[in-house]
OpenMM code with the backbone's topology and positions (N, CA, C; nanometers):
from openmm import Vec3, app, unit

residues = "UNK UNK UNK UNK UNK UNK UNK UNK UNK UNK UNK UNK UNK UNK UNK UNK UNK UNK UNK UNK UNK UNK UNK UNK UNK UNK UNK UNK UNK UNK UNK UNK UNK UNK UNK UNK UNK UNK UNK UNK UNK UNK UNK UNK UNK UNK UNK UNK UNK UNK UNK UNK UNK UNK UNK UNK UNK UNK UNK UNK UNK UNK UNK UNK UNK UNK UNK UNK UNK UNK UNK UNK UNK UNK UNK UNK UNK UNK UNK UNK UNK UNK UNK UNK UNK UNK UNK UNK UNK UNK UNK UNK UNK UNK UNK UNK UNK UNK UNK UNK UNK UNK UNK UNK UNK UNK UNK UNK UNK UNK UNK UNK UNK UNK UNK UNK UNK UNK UNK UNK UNK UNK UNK UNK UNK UNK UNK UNK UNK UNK UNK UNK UNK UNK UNK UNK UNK UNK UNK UNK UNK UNK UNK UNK UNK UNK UNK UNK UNK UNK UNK UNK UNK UNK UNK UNK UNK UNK UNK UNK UNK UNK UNK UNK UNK UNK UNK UNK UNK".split()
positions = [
    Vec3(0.0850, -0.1166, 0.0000),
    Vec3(0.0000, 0.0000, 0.0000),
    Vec3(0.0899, 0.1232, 0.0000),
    Vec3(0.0486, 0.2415, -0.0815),
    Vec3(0.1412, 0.3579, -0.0798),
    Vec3(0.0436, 0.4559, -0.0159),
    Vec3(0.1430, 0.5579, -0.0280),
    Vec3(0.0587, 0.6810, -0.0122),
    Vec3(0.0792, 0.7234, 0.1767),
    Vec3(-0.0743, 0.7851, 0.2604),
    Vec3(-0.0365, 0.8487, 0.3767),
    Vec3(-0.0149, 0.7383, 0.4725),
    Vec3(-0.1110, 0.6280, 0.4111),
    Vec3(-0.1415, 0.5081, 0.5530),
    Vec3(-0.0413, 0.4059, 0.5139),
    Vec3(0.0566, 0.4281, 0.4185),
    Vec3(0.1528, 0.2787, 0.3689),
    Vec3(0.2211, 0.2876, 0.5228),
    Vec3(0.2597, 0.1311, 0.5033),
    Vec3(0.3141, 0.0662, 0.6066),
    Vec3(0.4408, 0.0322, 0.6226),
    Vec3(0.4894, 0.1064, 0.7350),
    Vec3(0.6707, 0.1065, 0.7683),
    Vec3(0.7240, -0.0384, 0.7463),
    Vec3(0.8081, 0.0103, 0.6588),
    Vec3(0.8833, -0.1320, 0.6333),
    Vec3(1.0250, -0.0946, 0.6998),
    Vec3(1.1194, -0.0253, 0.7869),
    Vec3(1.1849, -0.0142, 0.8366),
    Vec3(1.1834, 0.0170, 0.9858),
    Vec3(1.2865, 0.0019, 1.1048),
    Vec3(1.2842, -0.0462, 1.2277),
    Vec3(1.2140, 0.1040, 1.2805),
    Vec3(1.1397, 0.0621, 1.3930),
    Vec3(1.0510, 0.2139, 1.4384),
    Vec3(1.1332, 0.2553, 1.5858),
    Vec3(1.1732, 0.3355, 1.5829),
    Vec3(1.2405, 0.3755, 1.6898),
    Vec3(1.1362, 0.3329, 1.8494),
    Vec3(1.2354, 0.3415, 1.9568),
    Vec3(1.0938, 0.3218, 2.0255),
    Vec3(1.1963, 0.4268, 2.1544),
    Vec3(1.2489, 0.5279, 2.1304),
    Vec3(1.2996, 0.6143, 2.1859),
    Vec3(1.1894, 0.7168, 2.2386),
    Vec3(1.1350, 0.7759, 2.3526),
    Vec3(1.0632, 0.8573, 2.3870),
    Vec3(1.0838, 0.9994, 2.3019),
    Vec3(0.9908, 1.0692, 2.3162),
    Vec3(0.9921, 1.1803, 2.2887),
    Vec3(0.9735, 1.3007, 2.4134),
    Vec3(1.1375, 1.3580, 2.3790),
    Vec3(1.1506, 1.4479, 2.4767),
    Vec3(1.0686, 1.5808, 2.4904),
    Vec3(1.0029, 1.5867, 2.5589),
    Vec3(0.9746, 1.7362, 2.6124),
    Vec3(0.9978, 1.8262, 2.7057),
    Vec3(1.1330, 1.8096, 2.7593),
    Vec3(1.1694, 1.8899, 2.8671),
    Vec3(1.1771, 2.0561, 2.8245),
    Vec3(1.2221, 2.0790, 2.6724),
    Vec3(1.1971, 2.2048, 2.6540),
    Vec3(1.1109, 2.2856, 2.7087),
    Vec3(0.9365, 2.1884, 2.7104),
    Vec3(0.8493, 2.2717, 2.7669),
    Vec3(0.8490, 2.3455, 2.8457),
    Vec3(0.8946, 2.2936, 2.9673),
    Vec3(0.9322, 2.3121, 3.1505),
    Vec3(1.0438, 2.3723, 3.1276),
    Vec3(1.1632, 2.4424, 3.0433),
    Vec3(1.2900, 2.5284, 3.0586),
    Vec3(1.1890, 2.6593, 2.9617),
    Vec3(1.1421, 2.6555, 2.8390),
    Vec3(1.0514, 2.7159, 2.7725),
    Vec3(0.9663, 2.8082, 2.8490),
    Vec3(0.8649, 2.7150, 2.9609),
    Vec3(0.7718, 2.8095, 3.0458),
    Vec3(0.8692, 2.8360, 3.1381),
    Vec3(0.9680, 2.8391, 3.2083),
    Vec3(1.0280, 2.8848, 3.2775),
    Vec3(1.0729, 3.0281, 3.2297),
    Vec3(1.1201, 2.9937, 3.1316),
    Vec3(1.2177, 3.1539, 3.0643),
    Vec3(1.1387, 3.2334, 3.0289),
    Vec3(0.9758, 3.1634, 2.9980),
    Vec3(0.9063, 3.2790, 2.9684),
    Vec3(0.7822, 3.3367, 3.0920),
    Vec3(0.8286, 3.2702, 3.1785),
    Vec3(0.7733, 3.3089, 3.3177),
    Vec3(0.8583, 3.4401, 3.3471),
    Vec3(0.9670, 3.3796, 3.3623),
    Vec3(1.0884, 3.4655, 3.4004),
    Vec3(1.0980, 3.6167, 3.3185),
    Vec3(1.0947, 3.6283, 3.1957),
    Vec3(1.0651, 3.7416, 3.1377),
    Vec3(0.9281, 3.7807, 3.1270),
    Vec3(0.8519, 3.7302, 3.1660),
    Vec3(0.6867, 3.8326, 3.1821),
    Vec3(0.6933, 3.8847, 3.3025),
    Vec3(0.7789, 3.8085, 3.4379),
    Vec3(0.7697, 3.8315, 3.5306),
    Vec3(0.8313, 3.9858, 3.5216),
    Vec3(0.9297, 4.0059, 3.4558),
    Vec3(0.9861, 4.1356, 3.4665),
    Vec3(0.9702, 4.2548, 3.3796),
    Vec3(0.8722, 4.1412, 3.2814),
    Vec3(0.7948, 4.2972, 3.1435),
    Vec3(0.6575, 4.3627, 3.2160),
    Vec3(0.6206, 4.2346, 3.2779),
    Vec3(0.4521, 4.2941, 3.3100),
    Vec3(0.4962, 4.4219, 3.3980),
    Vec3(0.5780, 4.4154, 3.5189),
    Vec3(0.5548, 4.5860, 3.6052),
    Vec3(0.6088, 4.6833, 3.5232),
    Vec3(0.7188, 4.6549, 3.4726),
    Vec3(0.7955, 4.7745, 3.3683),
    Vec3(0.7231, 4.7856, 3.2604),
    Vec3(0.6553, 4.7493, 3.2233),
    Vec3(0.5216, 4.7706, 3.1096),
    Vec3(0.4557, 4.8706, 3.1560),
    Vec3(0.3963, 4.8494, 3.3132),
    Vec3(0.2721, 4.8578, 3.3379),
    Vec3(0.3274, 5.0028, 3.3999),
    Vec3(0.4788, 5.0014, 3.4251),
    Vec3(0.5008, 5.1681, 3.5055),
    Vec3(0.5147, 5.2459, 3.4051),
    Vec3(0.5879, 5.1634, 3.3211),
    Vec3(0.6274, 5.2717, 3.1143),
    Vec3(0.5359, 5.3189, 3.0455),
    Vec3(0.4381, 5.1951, 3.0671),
    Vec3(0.3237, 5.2544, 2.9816),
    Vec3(0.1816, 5.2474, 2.9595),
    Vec3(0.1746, 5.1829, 3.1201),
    Vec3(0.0562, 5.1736, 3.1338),
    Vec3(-0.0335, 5.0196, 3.1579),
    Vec3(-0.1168, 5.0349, 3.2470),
    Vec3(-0.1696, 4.9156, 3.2699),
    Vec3(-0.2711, 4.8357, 3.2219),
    Vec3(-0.3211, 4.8759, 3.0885),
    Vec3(-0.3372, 4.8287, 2.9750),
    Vec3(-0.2328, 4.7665, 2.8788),
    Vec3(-0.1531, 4.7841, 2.8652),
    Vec3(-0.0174, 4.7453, 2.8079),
    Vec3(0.0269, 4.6182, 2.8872),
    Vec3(0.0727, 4.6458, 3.0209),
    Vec3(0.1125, 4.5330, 3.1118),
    Vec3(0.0087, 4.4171, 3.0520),
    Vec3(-0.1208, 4.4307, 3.0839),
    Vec3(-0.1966, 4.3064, 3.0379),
    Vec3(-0.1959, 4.2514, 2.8988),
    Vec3(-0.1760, 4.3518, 2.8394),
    Vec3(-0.1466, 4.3099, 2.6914),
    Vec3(-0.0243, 4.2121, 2.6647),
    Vec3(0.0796, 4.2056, 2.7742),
    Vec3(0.2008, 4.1790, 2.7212),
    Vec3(0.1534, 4.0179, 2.8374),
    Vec3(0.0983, 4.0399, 2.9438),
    Vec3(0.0404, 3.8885, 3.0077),
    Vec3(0.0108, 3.8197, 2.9627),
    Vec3(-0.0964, 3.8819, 2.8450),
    Vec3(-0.1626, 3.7392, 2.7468),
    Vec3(-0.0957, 3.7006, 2.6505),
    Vec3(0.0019, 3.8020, 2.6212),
    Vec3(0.0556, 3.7659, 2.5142),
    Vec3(0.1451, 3.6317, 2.5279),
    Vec3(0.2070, 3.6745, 2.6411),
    Vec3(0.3061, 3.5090, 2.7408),
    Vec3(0.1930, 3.4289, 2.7188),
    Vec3(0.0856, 3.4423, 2.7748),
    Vec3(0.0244, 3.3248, 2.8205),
    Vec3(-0.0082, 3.2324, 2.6744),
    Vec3(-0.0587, 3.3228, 2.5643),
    Vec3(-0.0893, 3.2781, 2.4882),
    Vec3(0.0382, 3.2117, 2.3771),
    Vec3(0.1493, 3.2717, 2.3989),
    Vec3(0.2594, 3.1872, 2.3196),
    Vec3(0.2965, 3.0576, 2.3879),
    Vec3(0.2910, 3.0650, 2.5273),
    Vec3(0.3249, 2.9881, 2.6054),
    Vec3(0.2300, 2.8459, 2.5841),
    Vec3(0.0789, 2.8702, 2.5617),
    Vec3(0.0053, 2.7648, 2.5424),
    Vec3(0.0267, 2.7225, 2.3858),
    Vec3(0.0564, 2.8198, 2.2789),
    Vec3(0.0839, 2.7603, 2.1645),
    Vec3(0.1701, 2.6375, 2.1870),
    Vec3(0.3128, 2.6631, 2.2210),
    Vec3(0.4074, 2.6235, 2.1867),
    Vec3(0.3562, 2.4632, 2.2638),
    Vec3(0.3087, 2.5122, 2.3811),
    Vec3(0.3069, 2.3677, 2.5034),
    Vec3(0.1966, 2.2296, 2.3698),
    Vec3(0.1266, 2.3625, 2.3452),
    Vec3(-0.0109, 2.2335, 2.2601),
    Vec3(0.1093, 2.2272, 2.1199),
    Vec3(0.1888, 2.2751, 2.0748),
    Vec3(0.2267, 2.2262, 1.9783),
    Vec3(0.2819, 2.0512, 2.0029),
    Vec3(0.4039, 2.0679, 2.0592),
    Vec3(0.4952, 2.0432, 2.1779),
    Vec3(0.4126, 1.9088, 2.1729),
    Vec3(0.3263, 1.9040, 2.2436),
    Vec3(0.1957, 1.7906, 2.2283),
    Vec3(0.1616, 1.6956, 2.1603),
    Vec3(0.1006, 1.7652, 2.0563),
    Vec3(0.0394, 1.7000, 1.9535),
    Vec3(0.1506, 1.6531, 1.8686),
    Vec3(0.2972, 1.7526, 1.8417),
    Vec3(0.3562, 1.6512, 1.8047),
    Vec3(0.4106, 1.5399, 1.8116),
    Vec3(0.4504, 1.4977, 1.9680),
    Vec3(0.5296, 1.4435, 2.0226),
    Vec3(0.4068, 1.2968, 2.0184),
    Vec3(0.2147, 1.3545, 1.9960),
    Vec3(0.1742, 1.2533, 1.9966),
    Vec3(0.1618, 1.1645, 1.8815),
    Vec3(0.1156, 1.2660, 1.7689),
    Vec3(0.2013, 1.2048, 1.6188),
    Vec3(0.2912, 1.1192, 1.6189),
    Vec3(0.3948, 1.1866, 1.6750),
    Vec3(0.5420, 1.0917, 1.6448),
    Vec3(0.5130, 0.9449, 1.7087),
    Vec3(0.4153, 0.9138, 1.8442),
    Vec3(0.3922, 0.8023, 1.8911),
    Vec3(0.3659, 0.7321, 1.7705),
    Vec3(0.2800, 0.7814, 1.7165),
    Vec3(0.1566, 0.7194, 1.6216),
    Vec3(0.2982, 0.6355, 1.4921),
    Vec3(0.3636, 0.7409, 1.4597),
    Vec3(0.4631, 0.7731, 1.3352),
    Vec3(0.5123, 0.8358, 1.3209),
    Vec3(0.6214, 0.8434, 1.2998),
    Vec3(0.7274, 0.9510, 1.2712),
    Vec3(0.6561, 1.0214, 1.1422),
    Vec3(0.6481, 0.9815, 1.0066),
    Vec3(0.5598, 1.0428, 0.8983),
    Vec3(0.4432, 1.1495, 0.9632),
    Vec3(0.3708, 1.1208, 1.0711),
    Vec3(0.2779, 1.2238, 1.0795),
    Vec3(0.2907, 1.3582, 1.1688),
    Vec3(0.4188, 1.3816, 1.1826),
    Vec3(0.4714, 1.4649, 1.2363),
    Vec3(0.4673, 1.6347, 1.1986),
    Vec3(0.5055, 1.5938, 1.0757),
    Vec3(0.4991, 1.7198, 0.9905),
    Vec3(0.3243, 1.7516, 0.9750),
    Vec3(0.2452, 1.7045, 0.9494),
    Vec3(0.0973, 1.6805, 0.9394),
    Vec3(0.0721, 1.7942, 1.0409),
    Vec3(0.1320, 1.7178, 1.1477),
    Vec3(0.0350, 1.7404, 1.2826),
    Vec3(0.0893, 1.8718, 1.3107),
    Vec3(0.2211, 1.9199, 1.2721),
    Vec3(0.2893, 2.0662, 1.3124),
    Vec3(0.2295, 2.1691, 1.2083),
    Vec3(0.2011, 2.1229, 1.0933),
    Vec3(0.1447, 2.2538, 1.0130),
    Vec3(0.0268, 2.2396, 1.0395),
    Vec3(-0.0924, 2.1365, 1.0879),
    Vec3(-0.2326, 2.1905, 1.0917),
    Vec3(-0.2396, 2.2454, 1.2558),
    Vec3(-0.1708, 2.2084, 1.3374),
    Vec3(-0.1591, 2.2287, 1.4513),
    Vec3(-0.1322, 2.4139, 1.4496),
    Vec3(-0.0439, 2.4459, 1.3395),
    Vec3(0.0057, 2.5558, 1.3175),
    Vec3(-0.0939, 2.6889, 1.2592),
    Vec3(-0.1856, 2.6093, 1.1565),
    Vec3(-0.2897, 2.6406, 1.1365),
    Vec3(-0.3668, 2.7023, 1.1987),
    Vec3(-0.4179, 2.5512, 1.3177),
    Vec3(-0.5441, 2.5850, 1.3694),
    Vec3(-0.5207, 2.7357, 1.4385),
    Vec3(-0.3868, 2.7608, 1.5316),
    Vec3(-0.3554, 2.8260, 1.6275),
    Vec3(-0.3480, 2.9712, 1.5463),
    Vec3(-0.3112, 3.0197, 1.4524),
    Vec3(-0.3090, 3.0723, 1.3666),
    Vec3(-0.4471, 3.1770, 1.3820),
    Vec3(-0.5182, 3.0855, 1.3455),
    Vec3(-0.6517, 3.1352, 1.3094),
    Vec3(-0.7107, 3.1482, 1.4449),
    Vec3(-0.6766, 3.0809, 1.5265),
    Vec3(-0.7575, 3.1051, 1.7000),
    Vec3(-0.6945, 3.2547, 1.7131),
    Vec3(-0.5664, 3.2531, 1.6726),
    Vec3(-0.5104, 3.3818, 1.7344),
    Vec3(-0.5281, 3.5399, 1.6620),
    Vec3(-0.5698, 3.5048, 1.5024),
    Vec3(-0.6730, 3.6144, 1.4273),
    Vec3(-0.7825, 3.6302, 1.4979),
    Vec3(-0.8557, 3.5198, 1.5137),
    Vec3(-1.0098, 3.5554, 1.5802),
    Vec3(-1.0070, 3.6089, 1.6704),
    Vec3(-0.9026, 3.5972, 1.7966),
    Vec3(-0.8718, 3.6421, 1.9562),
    Vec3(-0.8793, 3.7791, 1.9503),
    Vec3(-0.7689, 3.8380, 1.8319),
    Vec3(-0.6674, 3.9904, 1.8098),
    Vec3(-0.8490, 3.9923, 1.7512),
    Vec3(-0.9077, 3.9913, 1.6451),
    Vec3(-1.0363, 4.0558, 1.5433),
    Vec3(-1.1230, 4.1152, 1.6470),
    Vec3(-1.1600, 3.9880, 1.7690),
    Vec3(-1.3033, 4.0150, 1.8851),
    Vec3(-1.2541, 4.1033, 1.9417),
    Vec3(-1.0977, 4.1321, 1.9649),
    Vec3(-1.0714, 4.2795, 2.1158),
    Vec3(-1.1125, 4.3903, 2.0529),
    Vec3(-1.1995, 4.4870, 2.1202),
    Vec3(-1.1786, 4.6096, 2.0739),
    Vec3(-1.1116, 4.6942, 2.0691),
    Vec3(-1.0820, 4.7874, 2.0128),
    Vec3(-0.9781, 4.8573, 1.9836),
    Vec3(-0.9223, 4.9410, 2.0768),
    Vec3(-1.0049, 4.9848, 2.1770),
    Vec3(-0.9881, 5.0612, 2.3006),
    Vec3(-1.0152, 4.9938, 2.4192),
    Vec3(-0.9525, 4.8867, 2.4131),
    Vec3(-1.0708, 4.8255, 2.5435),
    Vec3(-0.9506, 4.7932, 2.6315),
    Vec3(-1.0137, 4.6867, 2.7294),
    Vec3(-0.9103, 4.6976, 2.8306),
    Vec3(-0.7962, 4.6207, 2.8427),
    Vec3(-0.7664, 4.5661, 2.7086),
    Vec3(-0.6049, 4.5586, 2.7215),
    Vec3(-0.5465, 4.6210, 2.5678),
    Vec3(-0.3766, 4.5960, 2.5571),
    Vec3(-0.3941, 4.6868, 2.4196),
    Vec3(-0.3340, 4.5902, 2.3618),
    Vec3(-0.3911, 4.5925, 2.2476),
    Vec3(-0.3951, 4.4995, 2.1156),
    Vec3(-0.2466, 4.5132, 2.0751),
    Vec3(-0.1970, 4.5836, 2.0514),
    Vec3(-0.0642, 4.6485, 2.0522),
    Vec3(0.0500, 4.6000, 2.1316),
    Vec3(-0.0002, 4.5810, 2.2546),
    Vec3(0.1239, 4.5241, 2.3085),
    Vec3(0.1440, 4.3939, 2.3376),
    Vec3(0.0379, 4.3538, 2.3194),
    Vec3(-0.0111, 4.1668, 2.2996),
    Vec3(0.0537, 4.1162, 2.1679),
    Vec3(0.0630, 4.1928, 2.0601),
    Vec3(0.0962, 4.1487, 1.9316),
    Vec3(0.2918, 4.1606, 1.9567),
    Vec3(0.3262, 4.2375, 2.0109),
    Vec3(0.4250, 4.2973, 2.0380),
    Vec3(0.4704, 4.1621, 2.0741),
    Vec3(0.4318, 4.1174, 2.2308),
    Vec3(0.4577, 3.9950, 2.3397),
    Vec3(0.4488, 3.8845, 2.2650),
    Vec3(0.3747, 3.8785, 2.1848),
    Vec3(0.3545, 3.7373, 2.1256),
    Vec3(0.5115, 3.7539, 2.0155),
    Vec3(0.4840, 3.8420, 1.9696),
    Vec3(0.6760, 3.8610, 1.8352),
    Vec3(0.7586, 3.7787, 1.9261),
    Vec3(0.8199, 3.8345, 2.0864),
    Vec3(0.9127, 3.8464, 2.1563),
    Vec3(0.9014, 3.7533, 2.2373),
    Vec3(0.7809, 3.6647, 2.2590),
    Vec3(0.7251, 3.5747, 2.3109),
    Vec3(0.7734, 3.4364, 2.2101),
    Vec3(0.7751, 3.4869, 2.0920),
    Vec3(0.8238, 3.3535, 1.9881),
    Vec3(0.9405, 3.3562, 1.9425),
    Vec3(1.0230, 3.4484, 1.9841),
    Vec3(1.1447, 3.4436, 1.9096),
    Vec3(1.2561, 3.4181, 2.0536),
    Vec3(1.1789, 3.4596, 2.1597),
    Vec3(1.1898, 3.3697, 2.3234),
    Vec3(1.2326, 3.1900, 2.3252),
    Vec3(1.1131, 3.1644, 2.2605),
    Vec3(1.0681, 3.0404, 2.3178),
    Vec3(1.0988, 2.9749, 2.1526),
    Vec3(1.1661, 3.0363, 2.0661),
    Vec3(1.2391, 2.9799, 1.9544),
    Vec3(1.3538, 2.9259, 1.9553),
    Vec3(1.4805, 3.0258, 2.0707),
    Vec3(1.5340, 3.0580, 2.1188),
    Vec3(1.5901, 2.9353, 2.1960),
    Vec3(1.4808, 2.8903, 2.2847),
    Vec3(1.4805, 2.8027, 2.3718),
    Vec3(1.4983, 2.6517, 2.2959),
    Vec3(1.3898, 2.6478, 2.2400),
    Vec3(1.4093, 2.4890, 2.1363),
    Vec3(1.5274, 2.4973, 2.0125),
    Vec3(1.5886, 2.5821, 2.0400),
    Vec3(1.6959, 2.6436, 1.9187),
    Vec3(1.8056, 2.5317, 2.0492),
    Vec3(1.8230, 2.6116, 2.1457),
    Vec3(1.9230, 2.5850, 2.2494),
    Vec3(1.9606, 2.4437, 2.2823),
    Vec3(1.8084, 2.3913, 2.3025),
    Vec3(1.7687, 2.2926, 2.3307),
    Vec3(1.7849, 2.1718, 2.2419),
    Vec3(1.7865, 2.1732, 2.1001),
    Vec3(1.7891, 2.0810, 2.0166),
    Vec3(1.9525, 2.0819, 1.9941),
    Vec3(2.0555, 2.2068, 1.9942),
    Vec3(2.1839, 2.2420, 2.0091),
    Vec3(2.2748, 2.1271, 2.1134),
    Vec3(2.1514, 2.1376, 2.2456),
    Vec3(2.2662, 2.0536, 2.3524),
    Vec3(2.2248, 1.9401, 2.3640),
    Vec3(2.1404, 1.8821, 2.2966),
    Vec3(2.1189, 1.6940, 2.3118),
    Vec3(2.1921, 1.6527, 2.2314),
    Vec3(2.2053, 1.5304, 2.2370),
    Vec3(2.2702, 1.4183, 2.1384),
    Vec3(2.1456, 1.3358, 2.1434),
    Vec3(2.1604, 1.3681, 1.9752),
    Vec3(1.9990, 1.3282, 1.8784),
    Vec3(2.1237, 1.1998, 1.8043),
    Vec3(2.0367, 1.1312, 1.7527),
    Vec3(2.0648, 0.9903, 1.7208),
    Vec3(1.9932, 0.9848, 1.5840),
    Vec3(2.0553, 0.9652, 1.4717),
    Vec3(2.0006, 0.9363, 1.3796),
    Vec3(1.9451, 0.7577, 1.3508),
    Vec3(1.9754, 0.7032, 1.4411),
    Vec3(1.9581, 0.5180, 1.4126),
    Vec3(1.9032, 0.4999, 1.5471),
    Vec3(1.9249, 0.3807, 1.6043),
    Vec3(1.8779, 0.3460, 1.7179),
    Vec3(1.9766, 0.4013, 1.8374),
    Vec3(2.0293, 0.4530, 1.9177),
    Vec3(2.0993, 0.4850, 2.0184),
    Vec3(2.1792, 0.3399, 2.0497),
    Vec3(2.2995, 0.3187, 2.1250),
    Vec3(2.4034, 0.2009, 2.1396),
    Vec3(2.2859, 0.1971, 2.2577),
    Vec3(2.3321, 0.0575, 2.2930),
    Vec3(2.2739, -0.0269, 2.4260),
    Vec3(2.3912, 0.0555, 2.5350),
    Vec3(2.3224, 0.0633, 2.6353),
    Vec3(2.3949, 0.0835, 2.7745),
    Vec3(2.5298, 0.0563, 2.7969),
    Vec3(2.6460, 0.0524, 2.8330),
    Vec3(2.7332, -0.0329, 2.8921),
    Vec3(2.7224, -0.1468, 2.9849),
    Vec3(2.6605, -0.1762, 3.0705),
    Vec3(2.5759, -0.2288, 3.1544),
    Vec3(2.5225, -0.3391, 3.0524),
    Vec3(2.4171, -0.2952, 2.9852),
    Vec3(2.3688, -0.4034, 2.9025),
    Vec3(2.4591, -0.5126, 2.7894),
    Vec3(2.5882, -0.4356, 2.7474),
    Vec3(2.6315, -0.4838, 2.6296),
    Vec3(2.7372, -0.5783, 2.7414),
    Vec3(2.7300, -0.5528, 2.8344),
    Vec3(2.8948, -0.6034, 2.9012),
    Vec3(2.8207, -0.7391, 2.9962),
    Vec3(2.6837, -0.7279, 3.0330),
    Vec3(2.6483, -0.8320, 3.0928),
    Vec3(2.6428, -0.9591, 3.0668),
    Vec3(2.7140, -1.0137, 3.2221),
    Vec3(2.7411, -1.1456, 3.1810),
    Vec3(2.8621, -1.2261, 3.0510),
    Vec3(2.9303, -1.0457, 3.0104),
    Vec3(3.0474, -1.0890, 2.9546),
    Vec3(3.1805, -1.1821, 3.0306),
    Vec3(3.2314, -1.0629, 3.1606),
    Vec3(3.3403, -1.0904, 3.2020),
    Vec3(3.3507, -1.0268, 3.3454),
    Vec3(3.4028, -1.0647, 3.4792),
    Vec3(3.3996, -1.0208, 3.5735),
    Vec3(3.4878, -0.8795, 3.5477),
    Vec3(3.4598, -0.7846, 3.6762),
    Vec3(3.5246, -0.6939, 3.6385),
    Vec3(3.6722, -0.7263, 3.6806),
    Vec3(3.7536, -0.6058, 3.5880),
    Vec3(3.8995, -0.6298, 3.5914),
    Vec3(3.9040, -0.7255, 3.5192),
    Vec3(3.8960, -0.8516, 3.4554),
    Vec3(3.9157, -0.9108, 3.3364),
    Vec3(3.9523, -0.8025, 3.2158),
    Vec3(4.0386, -0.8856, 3.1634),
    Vec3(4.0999, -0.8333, 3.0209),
    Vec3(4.0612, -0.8640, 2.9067),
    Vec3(4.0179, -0.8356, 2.8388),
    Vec3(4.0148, -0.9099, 2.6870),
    Vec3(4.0850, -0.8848, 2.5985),
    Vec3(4.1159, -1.0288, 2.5681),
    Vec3(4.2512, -1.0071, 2.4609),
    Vec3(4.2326, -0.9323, 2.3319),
    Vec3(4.1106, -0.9457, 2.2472),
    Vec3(4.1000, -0.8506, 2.1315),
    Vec3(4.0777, -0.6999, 2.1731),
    Vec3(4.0768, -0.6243, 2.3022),
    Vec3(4.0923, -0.4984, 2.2882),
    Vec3(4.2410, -0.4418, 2.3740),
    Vec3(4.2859, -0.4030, 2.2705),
    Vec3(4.4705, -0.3316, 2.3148),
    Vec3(4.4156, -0.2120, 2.3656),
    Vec3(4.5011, -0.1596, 2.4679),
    Vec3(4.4863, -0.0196, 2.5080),
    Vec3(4.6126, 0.0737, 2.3966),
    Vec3(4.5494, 0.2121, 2.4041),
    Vec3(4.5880, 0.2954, 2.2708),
    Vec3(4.6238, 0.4169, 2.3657),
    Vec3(4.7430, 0.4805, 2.3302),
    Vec3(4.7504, 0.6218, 2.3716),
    Vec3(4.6821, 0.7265, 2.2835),
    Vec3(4.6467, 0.8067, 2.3277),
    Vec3(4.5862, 0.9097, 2.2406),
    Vec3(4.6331, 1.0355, 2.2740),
] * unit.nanometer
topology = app.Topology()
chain = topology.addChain("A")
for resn in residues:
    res = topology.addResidue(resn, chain)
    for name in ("N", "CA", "C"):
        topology.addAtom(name, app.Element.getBySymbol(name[0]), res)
């Protein structure tokens, strides 16, 4: 069978899918709302401050539901990964036109500085999974077995084995 539903004919990883980004992600962006919202709110007002709250809150839930759904994809298949990040990308997209369309223009937070938070809010928490994908060791095949696992029941410890010479380097 071809096409979206053909069937993996090669080994399926069965490596978890990490999401610790999330939890360093909402952290950093805790950490910087924590210190935009009063200096917002003394600079320029406390309409602004809230503007720049939701704006965290609302990048913050993008990224977490992205984060999600992909990681649940990838359970499913690695192939539906990409699927699930552009409609996922989509949907949020359009939640977040409709959100910005319903505020009014004068009302009580400012549209303005929400749009602002959300820019600085994503290039934050871009930032972060930028960092983050930088300091793992990603595995293109299956990851080696343990030491522990490969050595068990080889040889007591301190045993030698004759096919490995020690090497200066």
């Amino acid at each position: 069978m071809t096409g979206l539903f053909a069937e993996r004919t090669g080994p399926r990883s069965d490596a978890p899918w990490d999401l610790s980004f999330l939890r360093v992600g909402a952290l950093a962006a805790l950490a910087v709302t924590a210190v935009a919202v009063p200096v917002t709110g003394l600079l320029a007002g406390w309409a602004d401050a809230l503007g720049v709250l939701v704006g965290a809150a609302v990048v913050t839930a993008f990224f977490c539901i992205s984060g999600l759904v992909i990681a649940w994809a990838g359970r499913i298949d690695d192939t539906y990964t990409l699927p699930a990040a552009l409609g996922t990308f989509f949907v949020k997209a359009v939640a977040l036109y409709a959100v910005l369309s319903a505020l009014p223009e004068d009302g009580w937070l400012n549209r303005l500085a929400l749009a602002w938070a959300v820019v600085v809010g994503t290039l934050l928490w871009s930032g972060v999974q930028l960092r983050w994908v930088w300091t793992r060791q990603l595995y293109y095949v299956p990851p080696p077995a343990p030491p522990s696992a490969r050595t068990a029941g080889a040889q007591a410890p301190g045993a030698e084995d004759p096919e490995i010479r020690p090497t200066r380097g």
